[in-house]
LUMLUMDREN-2810 file (N, C-alpha, C; in Angstrom, 1 decimal):
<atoms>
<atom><aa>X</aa><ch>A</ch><at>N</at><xx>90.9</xx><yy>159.0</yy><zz>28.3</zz></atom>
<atom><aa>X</aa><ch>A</ch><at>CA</at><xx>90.9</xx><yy>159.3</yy><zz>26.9</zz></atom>
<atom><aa>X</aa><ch>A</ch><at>C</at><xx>90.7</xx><yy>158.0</yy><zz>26.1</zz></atom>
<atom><aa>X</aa><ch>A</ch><at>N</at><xx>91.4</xx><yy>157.0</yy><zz>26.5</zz></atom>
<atom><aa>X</aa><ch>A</ch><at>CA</at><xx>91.0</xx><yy>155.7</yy><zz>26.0</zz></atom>
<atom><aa>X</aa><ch>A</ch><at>C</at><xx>89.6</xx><yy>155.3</yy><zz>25.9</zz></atom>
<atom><aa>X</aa><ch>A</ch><at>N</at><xx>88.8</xx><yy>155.4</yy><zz>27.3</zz></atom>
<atom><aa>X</aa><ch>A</ch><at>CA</at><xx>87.9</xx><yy>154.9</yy><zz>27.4</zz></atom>
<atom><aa>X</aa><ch>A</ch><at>C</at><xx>86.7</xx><yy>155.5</yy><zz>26.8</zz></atom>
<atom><aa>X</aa><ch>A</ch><at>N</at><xx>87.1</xx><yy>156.6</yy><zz>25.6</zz></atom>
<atom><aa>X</aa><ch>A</ch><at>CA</at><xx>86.6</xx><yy>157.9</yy><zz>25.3</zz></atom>
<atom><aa>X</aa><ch>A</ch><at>C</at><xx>86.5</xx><yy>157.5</yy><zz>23.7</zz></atom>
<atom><aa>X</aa><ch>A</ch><at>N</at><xx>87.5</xx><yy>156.9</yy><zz>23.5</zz></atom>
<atom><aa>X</aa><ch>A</ch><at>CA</at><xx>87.6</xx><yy>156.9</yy><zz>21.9</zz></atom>
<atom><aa>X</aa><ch>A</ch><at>C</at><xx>87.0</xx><yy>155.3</yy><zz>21.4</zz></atom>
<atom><aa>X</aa><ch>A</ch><at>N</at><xx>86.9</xx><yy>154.4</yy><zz>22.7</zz></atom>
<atom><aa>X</aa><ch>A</ch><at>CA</at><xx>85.9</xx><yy>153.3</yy><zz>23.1</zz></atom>
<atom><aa>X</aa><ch>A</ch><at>C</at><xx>84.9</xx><yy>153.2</yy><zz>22.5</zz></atom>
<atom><aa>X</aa><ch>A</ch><at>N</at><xx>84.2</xx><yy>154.2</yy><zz>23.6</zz></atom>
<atom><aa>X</aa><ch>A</ch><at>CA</at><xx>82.7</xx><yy>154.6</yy><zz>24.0</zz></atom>
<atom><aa>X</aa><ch>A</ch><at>C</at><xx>82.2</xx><yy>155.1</yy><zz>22.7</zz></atom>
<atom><aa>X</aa><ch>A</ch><at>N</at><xx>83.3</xx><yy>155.6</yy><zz>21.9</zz></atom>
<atom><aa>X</aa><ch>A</ch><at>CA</at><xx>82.9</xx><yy>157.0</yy><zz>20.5</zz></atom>
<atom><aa>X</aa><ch>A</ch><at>C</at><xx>83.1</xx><yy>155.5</yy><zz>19.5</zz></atom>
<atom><aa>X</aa><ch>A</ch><at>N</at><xx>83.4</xx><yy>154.4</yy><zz>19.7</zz></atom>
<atom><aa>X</aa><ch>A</ch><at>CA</at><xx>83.4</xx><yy>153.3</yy><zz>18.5</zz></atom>
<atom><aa>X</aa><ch>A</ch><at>C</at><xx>81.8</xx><yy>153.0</yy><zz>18.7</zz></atom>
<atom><aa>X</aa><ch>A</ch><at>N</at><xx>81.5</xx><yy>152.8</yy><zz>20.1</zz></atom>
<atom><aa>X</aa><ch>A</ch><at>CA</at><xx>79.8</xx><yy>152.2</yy><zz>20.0</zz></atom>
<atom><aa>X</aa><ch>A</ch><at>C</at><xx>78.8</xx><yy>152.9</yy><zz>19.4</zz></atom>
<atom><aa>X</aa><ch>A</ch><at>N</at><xx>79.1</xx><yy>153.9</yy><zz>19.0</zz></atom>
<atom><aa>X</aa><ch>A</ch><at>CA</at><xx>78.3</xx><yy>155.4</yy><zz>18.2</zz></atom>
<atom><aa>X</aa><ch>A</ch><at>C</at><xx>78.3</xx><yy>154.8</yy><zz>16.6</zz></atom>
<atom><aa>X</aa><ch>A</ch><at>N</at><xx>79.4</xx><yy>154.3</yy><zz>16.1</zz></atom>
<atom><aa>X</aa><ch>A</ch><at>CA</at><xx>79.6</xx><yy>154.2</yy><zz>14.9</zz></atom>
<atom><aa>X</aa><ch>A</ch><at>C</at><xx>78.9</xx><yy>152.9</yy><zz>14.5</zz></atom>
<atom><aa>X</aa><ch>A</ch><at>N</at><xx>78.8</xx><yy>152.9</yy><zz>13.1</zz></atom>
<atom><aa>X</aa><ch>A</ch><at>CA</at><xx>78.8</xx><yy>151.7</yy><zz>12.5</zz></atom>
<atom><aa>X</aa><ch>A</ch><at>C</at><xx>79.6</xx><yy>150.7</yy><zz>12.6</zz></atom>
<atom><aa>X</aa><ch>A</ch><at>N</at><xx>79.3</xx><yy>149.5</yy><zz>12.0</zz></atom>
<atom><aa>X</aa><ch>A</ch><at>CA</at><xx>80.1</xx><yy>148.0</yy><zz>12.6</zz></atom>
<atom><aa>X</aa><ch>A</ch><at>C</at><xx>80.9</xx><yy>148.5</yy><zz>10.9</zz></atom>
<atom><aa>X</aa><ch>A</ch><at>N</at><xx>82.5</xx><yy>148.4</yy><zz>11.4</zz></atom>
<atom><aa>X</aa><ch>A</ch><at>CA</at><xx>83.3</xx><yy>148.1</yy><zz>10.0</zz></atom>
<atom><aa>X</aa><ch>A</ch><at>C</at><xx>84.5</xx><yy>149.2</yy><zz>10.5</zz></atom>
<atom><aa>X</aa><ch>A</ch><at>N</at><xx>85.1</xx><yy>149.5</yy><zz>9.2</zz></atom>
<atom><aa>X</aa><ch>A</ch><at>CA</at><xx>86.6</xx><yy>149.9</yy><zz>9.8</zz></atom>
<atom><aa>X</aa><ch>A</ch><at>C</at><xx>86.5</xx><yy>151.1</yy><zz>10.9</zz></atom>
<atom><aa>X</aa><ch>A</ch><at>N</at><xx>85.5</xx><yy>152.3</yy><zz>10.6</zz></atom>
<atom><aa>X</aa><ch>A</ch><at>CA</at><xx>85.6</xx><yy>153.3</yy><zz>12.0</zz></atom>
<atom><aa>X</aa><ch>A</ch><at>C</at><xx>85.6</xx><yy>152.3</yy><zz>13.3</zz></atom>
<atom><aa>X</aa><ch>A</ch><at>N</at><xx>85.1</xx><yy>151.5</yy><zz>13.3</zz></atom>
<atom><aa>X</aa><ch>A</ch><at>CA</at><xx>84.6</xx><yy>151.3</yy><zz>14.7</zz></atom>
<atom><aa>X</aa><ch>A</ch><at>C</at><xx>86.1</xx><yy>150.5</yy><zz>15.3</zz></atom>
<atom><aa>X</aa><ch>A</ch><at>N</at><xx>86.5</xx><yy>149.6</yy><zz>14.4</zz></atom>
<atom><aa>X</aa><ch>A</ch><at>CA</at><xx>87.8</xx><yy>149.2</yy><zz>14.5</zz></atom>
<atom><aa>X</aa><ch>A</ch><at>C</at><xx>89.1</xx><yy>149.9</yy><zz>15.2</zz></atom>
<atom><aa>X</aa><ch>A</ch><at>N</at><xx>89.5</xx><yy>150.8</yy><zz>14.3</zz></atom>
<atom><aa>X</aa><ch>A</ch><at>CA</at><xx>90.4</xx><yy>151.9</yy><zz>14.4</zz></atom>
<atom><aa>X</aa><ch>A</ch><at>C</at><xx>90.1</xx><yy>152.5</yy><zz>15.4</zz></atom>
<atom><aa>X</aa><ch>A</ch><at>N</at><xx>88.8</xx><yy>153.2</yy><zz>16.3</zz></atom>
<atom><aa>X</aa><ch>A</ch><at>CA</at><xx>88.7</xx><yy>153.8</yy><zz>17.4</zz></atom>
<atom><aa>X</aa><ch>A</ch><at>C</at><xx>88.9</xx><yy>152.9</yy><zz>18.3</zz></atom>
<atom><aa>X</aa><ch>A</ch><at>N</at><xx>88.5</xx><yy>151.4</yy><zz>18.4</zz></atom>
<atom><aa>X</aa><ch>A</ch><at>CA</at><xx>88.9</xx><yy>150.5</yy><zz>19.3</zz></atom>
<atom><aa>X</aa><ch>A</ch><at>C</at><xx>90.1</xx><yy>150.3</yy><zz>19.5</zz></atom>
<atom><aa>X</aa><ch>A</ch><at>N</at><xx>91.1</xx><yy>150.0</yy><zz>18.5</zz></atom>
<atom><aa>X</aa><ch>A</ch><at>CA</at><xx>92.2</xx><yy>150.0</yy><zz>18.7</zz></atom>
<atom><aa>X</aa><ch>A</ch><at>C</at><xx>92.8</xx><yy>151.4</yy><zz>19.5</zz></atom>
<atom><aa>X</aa><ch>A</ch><at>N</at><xx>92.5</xx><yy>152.8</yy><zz>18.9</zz></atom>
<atom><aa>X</aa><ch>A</ch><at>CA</at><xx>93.4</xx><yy>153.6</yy><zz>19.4</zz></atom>
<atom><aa>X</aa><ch>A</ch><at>C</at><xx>92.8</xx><yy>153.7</yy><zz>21.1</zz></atom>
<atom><aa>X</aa><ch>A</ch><at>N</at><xx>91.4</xx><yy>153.3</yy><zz>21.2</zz></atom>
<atom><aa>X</aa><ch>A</ch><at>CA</at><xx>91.6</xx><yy>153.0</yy><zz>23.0</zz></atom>
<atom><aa>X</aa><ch>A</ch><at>C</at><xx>91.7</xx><yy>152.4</yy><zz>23.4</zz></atom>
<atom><aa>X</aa><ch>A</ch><at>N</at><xx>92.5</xx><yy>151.0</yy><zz>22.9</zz></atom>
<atom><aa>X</aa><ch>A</ch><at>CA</at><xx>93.2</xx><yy>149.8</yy><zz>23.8</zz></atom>
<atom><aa>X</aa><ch>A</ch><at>C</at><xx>94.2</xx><yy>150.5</yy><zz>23.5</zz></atom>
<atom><aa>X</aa><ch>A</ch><at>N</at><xx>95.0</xx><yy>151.2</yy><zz>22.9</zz></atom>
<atom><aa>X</aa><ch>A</ch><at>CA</at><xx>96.2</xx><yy>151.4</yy><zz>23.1</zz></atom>
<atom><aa>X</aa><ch>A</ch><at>C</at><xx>96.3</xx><yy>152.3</yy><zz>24.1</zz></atom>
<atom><aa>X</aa><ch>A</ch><at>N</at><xx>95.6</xx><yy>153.3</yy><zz>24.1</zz></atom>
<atom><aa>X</aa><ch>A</ch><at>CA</at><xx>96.0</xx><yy>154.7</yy><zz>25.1</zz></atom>
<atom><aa>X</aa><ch>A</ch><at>C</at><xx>96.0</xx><yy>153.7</yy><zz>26.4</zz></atom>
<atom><aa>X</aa><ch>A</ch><at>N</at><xx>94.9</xx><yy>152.8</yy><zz>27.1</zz></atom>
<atom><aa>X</aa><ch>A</ch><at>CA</at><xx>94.5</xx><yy>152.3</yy><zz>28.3</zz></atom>
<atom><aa>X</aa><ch>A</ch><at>C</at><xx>95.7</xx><yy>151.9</yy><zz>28.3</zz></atom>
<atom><aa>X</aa><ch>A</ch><at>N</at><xx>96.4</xx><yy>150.8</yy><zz>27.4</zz></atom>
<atom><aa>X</aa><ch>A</ch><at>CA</at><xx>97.6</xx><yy>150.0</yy><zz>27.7</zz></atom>
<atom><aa>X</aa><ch>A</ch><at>C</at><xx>98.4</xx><yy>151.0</yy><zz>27.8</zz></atom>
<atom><aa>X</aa><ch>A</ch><at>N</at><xx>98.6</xx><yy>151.7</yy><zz>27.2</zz></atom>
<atom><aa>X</aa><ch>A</ch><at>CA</at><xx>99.9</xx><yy>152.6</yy><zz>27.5</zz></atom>
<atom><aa>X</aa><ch>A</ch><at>C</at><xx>99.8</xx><yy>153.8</yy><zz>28.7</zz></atom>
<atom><aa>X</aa><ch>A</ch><at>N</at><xx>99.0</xx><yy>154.0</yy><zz>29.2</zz></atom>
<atom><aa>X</aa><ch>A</ch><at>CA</at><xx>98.4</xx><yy>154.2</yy><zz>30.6</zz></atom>
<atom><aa>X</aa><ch>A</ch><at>C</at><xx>98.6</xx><yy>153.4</yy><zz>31.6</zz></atom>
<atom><aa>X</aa><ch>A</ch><at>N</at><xx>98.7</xx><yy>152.1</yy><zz>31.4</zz></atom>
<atom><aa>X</aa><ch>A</ch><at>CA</at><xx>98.9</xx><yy>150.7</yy><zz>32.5</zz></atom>
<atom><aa>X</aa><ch>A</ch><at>C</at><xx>100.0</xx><yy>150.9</yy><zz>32.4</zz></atom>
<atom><aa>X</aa><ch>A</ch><at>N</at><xx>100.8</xx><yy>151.1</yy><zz>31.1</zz></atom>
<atom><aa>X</aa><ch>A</ch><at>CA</at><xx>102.5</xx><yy>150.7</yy><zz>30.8</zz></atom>
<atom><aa>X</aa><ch>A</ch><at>C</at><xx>103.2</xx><yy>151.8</yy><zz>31.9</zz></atom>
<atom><aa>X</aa><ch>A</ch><at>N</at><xx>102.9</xx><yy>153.2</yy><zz>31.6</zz></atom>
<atom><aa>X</aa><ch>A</ch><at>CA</at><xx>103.1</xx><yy>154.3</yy><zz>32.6</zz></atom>
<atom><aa>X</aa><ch>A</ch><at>C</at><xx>103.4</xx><yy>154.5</yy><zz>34.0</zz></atom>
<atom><aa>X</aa><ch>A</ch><at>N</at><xx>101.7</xx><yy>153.6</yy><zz>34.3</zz></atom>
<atom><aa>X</aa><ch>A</ch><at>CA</at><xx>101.6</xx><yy>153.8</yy><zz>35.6</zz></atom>
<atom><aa>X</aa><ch>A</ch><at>C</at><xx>102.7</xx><yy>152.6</yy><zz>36.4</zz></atom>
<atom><aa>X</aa><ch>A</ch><at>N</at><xx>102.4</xx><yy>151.5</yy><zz>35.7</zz></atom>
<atom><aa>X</aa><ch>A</ch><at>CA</at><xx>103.8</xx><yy>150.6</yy><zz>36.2</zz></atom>
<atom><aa>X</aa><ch>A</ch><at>C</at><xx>105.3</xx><yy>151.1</yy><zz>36.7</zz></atom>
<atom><aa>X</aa><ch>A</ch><at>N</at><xx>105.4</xx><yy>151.6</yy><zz>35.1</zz></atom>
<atom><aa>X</aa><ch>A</ch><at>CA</at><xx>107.0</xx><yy>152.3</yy><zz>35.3</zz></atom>
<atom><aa>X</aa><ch>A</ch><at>C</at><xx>107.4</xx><yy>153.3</yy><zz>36.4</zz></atom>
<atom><aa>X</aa><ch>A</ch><at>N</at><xx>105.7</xx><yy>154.1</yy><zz>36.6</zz></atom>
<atom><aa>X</aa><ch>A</ch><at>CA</at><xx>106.2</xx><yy>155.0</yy><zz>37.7</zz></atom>
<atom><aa>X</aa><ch>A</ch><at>C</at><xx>106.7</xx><yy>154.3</yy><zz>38.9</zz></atom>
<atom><aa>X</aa><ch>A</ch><at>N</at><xx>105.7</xx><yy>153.2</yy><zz>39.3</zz></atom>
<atom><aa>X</aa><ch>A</ch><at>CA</at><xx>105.7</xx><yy>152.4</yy><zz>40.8</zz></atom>
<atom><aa>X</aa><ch>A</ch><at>C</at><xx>107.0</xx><yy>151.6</yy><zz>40.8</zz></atom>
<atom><aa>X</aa><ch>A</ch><at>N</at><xx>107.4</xx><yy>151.6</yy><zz>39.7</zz></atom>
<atom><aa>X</aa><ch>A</ch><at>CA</at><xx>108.6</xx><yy>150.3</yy><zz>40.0</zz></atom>
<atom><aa>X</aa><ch>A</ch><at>C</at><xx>109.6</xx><yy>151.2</yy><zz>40.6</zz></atom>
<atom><aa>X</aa><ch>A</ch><at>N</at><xx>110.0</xx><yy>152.7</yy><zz>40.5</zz></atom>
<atom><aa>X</aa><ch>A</ch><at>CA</at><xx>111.0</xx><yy>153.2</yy><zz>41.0</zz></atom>
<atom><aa>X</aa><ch>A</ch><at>C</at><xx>111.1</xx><yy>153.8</yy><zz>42.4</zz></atom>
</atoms>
């Protein structure tokens, strides 16, 4: 999903859309990574 809202920034114009979609899929990936960690640590 991250890598989705990414991919949907390189569609857009250079300026705040493109921004905002970047961020929201660094965040989903990182909080995907954050996840999958917490599962393995237990």
């Amino acid at each position: 999903t991250g890598l989705s809202f990414m991919g949907g920034a390189l569609a857009v114009p250079h300026g705040y859309e493109e921004a905002v979609l970047t961020i929201i899929g660094v965040g989903l990936v990182s909080l995907g990574h954050i996840l999958n960690i917490r599962h393995h640590a237990h």
